[in-house]
C-alpha positions as CSV (number, residue, x, y, z in Angstrom):
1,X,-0.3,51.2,-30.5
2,X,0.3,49.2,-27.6
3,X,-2.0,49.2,-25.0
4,X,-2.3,49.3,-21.3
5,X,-2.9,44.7,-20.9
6,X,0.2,44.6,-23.4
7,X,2.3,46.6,-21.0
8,X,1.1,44.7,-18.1
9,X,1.9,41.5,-20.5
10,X,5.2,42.6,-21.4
11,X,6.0,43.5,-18.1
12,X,4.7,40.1,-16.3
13,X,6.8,38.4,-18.8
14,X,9.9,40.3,-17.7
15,X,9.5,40.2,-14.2
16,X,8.8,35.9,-14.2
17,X,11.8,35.4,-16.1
18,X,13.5,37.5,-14.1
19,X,12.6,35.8,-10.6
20,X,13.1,32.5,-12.3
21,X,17.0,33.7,-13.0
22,X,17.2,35.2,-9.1
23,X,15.8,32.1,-7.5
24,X,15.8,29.1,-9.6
25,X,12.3,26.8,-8.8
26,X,14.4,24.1,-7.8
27,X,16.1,25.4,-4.8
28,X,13.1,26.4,-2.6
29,X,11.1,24.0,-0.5
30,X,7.7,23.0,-2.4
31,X,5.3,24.4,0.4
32,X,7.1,28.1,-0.3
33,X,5.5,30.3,-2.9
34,X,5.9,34.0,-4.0
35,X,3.0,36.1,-4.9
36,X,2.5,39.3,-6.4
37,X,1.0,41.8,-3.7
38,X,0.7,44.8,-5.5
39,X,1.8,46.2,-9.0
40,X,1.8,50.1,-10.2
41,X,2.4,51.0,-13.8
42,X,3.6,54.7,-14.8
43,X,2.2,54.9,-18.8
44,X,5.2,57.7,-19.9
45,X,5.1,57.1,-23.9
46,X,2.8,55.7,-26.2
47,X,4.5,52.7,-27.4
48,X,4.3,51.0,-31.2
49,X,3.6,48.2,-33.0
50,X,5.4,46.0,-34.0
51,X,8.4,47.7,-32.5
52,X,10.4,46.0,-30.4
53,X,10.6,46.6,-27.0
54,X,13.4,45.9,-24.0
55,X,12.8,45.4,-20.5
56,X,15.1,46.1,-17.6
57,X,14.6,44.8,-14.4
58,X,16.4,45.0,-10.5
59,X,15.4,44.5,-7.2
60,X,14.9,48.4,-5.7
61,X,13.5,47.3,-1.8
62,X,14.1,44.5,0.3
63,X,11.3,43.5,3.6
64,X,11.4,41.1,5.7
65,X,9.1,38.6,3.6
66,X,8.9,40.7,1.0
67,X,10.7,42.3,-1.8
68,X,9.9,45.3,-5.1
69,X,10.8,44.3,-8.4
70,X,11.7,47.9,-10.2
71,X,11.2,47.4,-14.0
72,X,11.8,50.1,-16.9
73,X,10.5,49.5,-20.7
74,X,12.4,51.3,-23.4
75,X,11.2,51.4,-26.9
76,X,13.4,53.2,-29.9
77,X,15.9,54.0,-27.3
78,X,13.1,56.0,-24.7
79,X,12.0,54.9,-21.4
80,X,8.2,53.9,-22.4
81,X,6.9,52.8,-19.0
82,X,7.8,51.7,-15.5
83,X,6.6,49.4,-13.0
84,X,7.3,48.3,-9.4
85,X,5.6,44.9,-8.1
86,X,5.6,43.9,-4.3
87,X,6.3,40.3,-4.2
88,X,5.7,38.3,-1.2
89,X,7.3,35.1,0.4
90,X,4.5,32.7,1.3
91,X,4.5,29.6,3.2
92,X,1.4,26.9,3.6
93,X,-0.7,30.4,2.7
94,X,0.2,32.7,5.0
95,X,3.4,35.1,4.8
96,X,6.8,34.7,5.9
97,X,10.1,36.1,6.2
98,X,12.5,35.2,3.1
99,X,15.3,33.2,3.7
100,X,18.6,34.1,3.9
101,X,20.3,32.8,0.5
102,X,16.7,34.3,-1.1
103,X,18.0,37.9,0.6
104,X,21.8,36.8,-0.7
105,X,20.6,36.3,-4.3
106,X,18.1,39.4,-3.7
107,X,21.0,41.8,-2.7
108,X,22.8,40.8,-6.2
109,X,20.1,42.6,-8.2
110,X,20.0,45.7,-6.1
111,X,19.6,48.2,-7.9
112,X,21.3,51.4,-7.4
113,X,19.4,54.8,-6.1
């Protein structure tokens, strides 16, 4: 059985590999930062262990300084879980708008309704 802090685990894991891909560390002044603002989990299957386990991640809402990761965990070929975390652009602690090639690379992830 695989409970709810392994889904969250699995999850986190995903969605910084994922961000790390869309905007590499290197390419962002160091004073900016992203944070996660909010995070909702939808438990749909109980999922096994040691089974593995996939995780498939896009970009479903772009704001102004802020953008929702839309993630999907499949297990034995059904959807297990979901998960949408609000990420937000901050700047010497306080938000700010995303840049523009953020928003480019954003846009590439999109996924589709």
């Amino acid at each position: 059985h695989l409970n709810n802090v392994a889904f969250a685990t699995m999850f986190e894991n995903a969605r910084v590999r994922f961000n790390r891909a869309l905007r590499p560390w290197t390419d962002r002044p160091k004073n900016e930062r992203s944070m996660v603002a909010a995070i909702t989990i939808n438990y749909l299957r109980e999922g096994q262990f040691p089974d593995d386990v996939e995780v498939s991640s896009g970009v479903s809402k772009i704001g102004t300084s802020s953008y929702v990761i839309a993630q999907a965990m499949f297990q034995n070929g059904k959807c297990i879980a979901t998960c949408d975390a609000t990420i937000v652009c901050r700047t010497d602690g306080e938000g700010k708008p995303l840049r523009q090639a953020v928003v480019d690379e954003l846009e590439k992830m999109r996924t589709k309704n």
